[in-house]
BAKOLVO-322462 format. One line per 2 residues: number of its first residue (from 1); their letters; for each residue x, y, z of N, C-alpha, C, O. Coordinates in nm, 3 decimals, padded with zeros to 5 digits. Each point is the difference from the previous one (the first is absolute). Example, Ala and Ser with C-alpha at 12.3 -4.5 7.8 and 13.67 -1.06 7.14 Angstrom:
<kolmis>
1	AS	01.319,-00.569,00.780,-00.089,00.119,00.000,00.090,00.120,00.000,00.104,-00.002,00.066; -00.139,00.107,-00.138,00.082,00.119,00.006,-00.077,00.109,00.073,00.051,00.111,00.017
</kolmis>
This chain:
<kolmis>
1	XX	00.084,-00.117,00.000,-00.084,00.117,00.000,00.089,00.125,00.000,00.093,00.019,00.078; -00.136,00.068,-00.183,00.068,00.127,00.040,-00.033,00.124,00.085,-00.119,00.030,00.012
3	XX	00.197,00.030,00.038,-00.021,00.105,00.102,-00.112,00.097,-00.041,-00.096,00.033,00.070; 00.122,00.001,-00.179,-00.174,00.076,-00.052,-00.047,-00.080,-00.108,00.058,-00.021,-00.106
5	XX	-00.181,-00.026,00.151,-00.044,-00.070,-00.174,-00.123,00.164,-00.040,-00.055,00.085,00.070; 00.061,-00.111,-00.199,-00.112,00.064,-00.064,-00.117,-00.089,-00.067,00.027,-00.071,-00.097
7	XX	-00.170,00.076,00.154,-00.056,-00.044,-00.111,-00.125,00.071,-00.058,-00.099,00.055,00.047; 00.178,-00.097,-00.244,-00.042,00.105,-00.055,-00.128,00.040,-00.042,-00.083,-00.082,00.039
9	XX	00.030,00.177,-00.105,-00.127,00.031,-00.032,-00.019,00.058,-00.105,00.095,-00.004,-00.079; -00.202,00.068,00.040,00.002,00.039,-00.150,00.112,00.071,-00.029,00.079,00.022,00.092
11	XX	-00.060,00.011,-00.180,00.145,00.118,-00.078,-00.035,00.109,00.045,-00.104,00.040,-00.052; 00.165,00.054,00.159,-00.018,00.133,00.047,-00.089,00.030,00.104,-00.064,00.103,00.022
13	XX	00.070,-00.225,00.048,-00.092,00.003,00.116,00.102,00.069,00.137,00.121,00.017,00.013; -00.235,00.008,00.072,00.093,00.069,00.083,00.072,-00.119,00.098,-00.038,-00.117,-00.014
15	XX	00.133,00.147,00.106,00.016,-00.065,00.076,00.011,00.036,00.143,00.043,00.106,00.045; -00.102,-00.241,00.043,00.015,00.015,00.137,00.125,-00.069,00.056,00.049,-00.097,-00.059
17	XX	-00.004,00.140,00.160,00.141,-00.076,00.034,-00.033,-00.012,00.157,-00.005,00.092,00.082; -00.015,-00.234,-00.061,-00.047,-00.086,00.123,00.103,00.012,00.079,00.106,-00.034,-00.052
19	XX	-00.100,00.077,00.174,00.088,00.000,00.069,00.014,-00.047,00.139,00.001,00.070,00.101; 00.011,-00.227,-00.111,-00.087,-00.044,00.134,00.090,00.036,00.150,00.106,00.063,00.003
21	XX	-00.178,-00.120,00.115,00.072,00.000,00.126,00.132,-00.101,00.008,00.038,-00.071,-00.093; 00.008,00.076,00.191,00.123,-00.060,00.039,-00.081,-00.184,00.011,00.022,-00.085,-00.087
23	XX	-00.086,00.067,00.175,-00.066,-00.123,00.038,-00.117,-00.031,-00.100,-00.028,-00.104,-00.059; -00.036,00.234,00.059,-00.090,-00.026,-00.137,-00.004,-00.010,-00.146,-00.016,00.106,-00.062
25	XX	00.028,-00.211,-00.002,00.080,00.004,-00.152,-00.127,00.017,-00.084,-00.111,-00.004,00.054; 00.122,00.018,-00.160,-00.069,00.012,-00.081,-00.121,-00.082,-00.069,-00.092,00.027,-00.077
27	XX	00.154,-00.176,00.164,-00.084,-00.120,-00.009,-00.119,00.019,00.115,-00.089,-00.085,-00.011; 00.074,00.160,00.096,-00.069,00.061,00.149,-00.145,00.013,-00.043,00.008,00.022,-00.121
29	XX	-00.148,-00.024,00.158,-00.079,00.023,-00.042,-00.034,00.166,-00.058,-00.014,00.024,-00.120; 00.009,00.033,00.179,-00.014,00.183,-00.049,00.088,00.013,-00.123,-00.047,00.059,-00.097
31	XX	00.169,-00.110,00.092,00.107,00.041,-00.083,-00.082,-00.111,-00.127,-00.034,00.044,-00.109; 00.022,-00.136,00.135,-00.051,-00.107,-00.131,-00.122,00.067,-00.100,00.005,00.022,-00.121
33	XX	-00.129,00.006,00.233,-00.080,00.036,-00.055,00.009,00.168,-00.021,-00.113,00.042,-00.026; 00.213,00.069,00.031,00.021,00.068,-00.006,00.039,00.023,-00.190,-00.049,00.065,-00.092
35	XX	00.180,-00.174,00.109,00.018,-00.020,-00.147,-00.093,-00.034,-00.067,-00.003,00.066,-00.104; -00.080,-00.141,00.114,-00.122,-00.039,-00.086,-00.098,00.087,-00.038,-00.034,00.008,-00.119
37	XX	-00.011,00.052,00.196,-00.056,00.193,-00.043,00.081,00.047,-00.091,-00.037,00.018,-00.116; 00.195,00.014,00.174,00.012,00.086,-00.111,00.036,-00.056,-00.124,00.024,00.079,-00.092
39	XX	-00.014,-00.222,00.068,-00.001,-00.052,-00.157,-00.151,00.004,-00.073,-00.031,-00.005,-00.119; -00.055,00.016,00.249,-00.098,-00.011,-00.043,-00.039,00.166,-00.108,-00.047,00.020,-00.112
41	XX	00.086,00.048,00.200,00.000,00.127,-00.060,00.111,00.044,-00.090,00.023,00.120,-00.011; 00.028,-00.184,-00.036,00.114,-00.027,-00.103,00.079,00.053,00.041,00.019,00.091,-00.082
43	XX	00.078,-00.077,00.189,00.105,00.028,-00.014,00.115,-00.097,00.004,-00.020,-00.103,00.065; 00.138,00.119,-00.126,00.079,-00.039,00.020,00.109,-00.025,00.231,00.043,00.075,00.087
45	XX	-00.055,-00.197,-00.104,00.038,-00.014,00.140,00.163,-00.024,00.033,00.058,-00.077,-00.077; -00.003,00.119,00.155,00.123,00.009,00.011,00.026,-00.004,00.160,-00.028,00.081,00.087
47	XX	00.106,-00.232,-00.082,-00.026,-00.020,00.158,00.150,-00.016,00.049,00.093,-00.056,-00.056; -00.097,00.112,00.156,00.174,-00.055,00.046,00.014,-00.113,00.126,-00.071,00.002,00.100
49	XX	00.141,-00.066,-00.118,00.018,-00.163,00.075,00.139,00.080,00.136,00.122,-00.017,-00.011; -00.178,00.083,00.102,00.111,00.037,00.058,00.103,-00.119,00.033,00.116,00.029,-00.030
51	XX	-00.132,-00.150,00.083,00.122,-00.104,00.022,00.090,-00.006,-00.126,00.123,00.006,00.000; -00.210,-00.019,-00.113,00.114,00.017,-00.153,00.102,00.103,-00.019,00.104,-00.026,-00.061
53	XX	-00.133,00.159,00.118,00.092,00.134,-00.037,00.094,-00.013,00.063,00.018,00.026,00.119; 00.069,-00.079,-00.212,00.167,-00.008,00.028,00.025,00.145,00.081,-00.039,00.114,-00.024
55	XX	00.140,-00.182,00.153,00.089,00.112,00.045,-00.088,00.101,00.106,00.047,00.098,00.059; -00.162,-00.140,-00.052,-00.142,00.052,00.116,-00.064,-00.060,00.143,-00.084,-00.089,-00.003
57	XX	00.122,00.134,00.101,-00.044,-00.087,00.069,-00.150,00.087,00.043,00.006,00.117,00.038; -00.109,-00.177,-00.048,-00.103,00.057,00.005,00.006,00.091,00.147,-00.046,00.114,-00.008
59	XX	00.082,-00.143,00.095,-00.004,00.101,00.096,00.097,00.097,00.018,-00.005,00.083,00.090; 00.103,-00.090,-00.181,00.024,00.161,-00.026,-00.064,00.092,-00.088,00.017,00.012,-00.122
61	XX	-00.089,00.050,00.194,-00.089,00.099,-00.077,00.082,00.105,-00.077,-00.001,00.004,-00.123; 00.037,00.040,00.163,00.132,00.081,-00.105,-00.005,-00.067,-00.139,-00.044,00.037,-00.109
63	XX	00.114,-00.164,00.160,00.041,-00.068,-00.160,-00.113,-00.051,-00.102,00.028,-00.028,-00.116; -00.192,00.014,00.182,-00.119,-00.058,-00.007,-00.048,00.129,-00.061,-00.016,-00.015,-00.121
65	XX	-00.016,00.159,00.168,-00.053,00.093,-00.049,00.123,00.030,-00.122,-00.036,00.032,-00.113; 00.139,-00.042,00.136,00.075,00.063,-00.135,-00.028,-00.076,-00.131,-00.023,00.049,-00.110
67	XX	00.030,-00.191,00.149,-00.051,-00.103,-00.101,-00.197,00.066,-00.050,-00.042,00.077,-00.088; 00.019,-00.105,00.125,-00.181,00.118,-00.007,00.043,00.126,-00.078,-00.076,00.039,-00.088
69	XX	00.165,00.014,00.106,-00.006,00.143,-00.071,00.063,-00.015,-00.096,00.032,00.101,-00.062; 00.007,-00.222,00.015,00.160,-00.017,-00.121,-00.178,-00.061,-00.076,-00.043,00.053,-00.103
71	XX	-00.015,-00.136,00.157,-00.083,-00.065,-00.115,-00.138,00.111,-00.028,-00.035,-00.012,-00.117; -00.057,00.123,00.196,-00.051,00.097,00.009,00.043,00.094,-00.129,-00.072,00.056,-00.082
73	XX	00.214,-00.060,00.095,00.095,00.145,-00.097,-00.085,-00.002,-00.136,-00.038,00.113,-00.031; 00.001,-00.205,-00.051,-00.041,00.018,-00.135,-00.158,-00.031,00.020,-00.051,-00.053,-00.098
75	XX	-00.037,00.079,00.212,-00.128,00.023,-00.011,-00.061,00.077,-00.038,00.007,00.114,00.047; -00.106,-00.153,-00.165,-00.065,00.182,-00.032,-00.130,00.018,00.102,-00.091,-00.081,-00.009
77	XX	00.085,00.195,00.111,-00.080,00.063,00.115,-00.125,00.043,-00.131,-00.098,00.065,00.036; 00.107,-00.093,-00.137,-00.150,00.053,-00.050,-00.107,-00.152,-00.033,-00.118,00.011,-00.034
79	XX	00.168,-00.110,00.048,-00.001,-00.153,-00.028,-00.003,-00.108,00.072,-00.096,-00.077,-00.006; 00.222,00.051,00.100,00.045,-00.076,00.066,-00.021,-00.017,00.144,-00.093,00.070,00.040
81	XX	00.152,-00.144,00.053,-00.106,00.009,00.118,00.108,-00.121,00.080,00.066,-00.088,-00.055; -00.074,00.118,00.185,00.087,-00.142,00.063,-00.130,-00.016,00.073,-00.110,00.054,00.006
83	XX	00.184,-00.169,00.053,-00.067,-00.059,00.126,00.078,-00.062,00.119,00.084,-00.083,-00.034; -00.091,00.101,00.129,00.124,-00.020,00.105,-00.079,-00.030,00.171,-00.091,00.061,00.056
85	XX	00.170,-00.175,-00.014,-00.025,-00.081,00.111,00.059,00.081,00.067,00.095,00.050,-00.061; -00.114,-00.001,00.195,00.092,-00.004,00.096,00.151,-00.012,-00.044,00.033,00.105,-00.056
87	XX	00.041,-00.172,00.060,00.166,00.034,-00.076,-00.031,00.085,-00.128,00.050,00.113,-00.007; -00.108,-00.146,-00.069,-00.063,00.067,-00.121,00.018,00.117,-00.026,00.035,00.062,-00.101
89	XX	-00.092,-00.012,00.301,-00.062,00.154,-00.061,00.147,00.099,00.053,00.002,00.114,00.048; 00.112,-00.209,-00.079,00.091,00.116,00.071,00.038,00.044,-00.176,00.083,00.092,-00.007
91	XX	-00.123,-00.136,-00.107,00.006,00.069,-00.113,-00.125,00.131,00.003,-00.003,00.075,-00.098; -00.091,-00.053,00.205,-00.042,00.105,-00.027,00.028,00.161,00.014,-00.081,00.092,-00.009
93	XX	00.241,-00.089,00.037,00.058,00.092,-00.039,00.000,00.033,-00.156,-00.080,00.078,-00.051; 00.168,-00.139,-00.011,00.022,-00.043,-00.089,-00.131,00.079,-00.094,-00.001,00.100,-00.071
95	XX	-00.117,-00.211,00.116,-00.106,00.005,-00.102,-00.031,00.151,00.037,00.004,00.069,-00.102; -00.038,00.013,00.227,-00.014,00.111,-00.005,00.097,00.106,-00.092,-00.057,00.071,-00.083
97	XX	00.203,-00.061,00.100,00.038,00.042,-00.094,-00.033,00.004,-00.153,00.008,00.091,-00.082; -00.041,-00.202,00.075,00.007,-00.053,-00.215,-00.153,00.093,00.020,-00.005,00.098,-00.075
99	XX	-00.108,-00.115,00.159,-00.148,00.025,-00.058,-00.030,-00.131,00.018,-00.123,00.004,00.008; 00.151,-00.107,00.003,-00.080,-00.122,-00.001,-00.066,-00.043,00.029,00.028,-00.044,00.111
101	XX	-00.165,00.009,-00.153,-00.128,-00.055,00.142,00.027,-00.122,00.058,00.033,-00.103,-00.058; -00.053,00.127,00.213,00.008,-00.167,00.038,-00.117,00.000,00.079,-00.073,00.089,00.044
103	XX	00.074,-00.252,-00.034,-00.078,-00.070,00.065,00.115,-00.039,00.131,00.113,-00.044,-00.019; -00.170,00.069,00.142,00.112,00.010,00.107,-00.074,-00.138,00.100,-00.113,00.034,00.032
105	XX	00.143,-00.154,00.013,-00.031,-00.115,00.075,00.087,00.018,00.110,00.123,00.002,00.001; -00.219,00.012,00.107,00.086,00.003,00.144,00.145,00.081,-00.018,00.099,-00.073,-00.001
107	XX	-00.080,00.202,-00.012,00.113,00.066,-00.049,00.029,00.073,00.126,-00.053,00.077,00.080; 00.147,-00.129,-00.100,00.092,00.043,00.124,00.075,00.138,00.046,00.114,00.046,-00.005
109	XX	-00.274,00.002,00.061,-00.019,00.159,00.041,00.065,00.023,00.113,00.014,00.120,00.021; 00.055,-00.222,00.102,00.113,00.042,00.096,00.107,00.084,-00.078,00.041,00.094,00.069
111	XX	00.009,-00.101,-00.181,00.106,00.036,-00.059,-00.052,00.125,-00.022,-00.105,00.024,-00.060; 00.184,00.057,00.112,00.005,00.182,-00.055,-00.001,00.019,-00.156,-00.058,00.079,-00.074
113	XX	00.148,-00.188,00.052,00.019,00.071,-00.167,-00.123,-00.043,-00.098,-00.038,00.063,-00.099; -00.025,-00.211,00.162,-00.088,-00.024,-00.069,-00.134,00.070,00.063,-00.088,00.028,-00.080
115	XX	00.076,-00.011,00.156,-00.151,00.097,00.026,00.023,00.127,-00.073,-00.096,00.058,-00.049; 00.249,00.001,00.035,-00.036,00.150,-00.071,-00.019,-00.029,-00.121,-00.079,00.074,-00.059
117	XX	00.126,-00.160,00.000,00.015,-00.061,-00.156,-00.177,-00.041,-00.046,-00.045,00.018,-00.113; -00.026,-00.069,00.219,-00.136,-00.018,00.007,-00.091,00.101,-00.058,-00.087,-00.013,-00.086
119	XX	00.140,00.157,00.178,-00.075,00.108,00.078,00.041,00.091,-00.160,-00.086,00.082,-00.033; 00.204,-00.092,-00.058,00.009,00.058,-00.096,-00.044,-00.058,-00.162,-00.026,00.063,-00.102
121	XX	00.031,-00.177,00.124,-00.109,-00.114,-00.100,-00.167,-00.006,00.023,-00.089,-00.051,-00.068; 00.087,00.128,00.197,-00.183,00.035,00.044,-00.106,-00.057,-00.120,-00.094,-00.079,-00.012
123	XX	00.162,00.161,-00.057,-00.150,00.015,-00.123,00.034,-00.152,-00.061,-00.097,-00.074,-00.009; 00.210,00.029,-00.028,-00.023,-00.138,-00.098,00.044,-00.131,00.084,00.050,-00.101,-00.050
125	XX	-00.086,00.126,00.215,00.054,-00.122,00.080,-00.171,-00.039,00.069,-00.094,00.067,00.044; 00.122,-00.214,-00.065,-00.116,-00.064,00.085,00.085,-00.079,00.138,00.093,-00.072,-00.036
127	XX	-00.108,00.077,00.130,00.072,-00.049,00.145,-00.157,-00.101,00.074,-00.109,00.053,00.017; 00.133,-00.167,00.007,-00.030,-00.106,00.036,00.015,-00.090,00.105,00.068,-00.102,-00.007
129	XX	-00.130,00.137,00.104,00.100,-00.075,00.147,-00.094,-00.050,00.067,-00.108,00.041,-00.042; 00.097,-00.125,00.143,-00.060,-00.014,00.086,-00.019,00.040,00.137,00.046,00.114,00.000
131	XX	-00.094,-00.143,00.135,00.000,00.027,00.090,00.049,-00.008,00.075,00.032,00.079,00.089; -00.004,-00.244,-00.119,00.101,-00.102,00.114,00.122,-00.049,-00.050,00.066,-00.098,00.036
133	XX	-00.044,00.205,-00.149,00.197,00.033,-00.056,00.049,00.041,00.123,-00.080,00.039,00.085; 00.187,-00.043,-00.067,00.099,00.053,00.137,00.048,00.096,-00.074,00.026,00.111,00.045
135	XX	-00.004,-00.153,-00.192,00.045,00.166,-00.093,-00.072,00.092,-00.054,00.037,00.115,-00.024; -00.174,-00.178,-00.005,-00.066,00.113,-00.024,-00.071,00.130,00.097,-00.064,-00.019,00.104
137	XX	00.088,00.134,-00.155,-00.050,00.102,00.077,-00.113,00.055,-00.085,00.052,00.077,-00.081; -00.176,-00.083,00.064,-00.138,00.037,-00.004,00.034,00.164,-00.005,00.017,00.032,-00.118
139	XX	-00.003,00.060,00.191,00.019,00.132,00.050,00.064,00.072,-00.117,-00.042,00.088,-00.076; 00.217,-00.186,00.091,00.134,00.052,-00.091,-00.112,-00.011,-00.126,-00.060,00.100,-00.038
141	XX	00.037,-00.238,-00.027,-00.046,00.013,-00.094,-00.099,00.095,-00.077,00.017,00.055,-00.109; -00.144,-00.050,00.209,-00.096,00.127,-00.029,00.060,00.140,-00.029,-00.053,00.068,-00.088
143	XX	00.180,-00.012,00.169,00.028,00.086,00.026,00.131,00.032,-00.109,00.055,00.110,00.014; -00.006,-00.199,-00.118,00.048,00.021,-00.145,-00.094,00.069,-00.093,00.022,00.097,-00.073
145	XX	-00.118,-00.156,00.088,-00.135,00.076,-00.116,00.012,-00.086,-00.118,-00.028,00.024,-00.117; 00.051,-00.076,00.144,00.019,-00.170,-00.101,-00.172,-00.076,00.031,-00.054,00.004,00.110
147	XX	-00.003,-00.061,-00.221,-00.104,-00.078,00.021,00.036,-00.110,00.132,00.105,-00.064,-00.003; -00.192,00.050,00.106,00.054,-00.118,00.115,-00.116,-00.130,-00.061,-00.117,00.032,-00.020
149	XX	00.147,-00.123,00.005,-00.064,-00.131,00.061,-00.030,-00.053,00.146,00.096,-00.054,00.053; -00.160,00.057,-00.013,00.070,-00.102,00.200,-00.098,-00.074,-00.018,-00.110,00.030,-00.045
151	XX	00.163,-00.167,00.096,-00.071,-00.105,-00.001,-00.018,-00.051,00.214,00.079,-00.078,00.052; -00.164,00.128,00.007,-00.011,-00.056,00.132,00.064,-00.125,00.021,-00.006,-00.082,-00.092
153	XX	00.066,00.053,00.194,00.035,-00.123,-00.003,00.089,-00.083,-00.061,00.039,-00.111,00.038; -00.006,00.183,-00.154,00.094,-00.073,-00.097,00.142,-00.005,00.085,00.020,00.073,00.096
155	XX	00.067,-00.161,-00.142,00.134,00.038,00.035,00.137,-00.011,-00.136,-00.013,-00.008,-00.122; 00.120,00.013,00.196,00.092,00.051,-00.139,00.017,-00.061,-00.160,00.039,00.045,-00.108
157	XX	-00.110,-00.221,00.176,-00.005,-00.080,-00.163,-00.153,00.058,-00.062,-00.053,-00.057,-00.095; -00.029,00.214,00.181,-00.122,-00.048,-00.039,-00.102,-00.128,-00.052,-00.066,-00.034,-00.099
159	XX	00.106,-00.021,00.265,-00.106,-00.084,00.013,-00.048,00.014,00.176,00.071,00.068,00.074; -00.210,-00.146,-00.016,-00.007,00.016,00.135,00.008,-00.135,00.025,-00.064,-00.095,-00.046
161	XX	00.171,00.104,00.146,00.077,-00.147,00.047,-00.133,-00.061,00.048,-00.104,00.052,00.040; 00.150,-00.204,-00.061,-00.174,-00.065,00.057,-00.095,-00.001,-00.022,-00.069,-00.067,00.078
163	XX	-00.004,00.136,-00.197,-00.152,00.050,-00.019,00.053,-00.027,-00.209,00.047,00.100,-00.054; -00.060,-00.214,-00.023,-00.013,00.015,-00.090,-00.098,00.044,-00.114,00.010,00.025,-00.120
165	XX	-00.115,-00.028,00.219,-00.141,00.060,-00.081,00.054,00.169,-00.003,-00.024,00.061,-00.104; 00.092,00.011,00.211,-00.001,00.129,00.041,00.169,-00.004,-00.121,00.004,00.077,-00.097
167	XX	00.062,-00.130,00.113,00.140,00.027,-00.129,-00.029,-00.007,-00.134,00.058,00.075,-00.078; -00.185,-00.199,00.018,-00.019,00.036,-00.135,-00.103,00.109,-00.017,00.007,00.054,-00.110
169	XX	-00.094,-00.011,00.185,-00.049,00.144,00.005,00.109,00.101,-00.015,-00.014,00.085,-00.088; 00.111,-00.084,00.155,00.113,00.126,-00.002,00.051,-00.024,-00.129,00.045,00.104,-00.047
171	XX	-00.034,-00.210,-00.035,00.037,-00.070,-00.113,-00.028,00.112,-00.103,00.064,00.088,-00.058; -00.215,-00.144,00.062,-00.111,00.050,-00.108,-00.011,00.151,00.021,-00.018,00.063,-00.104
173	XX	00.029,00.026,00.251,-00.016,00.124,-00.038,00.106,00.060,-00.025,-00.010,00.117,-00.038; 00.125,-00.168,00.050,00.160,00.103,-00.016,-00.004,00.001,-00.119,00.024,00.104,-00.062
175	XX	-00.067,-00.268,-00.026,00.004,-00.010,-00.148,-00.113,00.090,-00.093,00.030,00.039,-00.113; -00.151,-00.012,00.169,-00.114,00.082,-00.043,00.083,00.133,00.010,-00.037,00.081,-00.085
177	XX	00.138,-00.037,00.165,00.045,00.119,00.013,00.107,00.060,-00.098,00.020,00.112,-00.047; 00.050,-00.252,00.034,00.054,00.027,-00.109,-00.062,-00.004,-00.181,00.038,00.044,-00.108
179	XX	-00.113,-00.095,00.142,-00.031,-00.016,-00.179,-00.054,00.125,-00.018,00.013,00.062,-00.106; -00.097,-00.002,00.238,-00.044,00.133,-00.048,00.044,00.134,00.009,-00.055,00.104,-00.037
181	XX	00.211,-00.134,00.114,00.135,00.057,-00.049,00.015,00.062,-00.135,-00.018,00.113,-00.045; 00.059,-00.236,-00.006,00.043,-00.062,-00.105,-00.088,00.027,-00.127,00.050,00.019,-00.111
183	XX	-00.191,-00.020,00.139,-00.075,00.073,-00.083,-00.033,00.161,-00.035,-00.053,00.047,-00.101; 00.105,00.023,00.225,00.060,00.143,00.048,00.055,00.015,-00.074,-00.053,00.064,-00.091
185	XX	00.202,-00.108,00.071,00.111,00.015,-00.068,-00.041,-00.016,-00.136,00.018,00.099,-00.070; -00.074,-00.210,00.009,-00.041,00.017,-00.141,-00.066,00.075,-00.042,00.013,00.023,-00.120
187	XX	-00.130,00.061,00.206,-00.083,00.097,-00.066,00.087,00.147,00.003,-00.041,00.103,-00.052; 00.168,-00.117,00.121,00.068,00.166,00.023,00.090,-00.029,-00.141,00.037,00.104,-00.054
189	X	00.004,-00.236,-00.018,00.080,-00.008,-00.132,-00.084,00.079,-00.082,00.029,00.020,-00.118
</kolmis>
């Protein structure tokens, strides 16, 4: 497997660049059916396998967000769009700089740089957390001006430990949240 696969879509489709958590890979439920929306909506998907990226150890964030901003660099912000887990969202520097819209999963708003990076992506960031994250902050998030999601109860894999009727509910509405994201974004092309 390679460290980013792409898979492709029509000729000149835009692309999203999946950017999962450290523990959460891309094979994860949110992240699976995440991709499946957006092929559904034709875009081209572009996922990165953090264990594959030579020379990265996923918990250096330094070397994790620089890797995010090296693959970000040739996104067009009138088109394109990430999506990012928790490790994910330390490219939302990055994406704030370029213009890029993201889709932000449990994003890791303790970090100064990533809540201001949030708070200046406002208009084209969706932020997604739950209740019973130990990282998510509800408050920080509202208080970027970024669209918030909160899911009660949820915690950082967004799911609620123990209650599977109550995790594929959180399933179905994070995913309802995104498609109509995602349908946002296509009507502003």
């Amino acid at each position: 497997m390679a460290a980013v696969e792409t898979e492709r879509a029509a000729p000149g489709a835009p692309v999203a660049t999946l950017l999962p958590g450290r523990g959460y890979g891309p094979q994860a439920p949110l992240l699976y059916y995440a991709r499946l929306l957006l092929r559904g909506h034709g875009w081209a998907v572009r996922t990165v396998h953090w264990e594959q990226v030579s020379g990265i150890d996923p918990s250096d964030h330094a070397a994790a967000a620089a890797f995010a901003a090296e693959l970000l660099a040739t996104a067009d912000p009138a088109r394109d769009l990430v999506v990012g887990k928790s490790l994910g969202s330390l490219a939302l520097p990055a994406a704030a700089e370029r213009g890029v819209p993201g889709i932000w999963l449990t994003p890791l708003l303790g970090l100064e740089h990533v809540r201001r990076a949030a708070a200046r992506a406002a208009t084209s960031a969706l932020l997604i957390g739950g209740t019973a994250d130990p990282y998510w902050d509800g408050a920080a998030a509202a208080a970027t001006g970024a669209a918030v999601f909160e899911i009660p109860g949820a915690d950082h894999s967004l799911e609620r430990p123990g209650d599977l009727s109550g995790t594929l509910e959180v399933l179905s509405a994070v995913l309802s949240r995104i498609d109509a994201q995602l349908a946002a974004l296509a009507a502003r092309a």
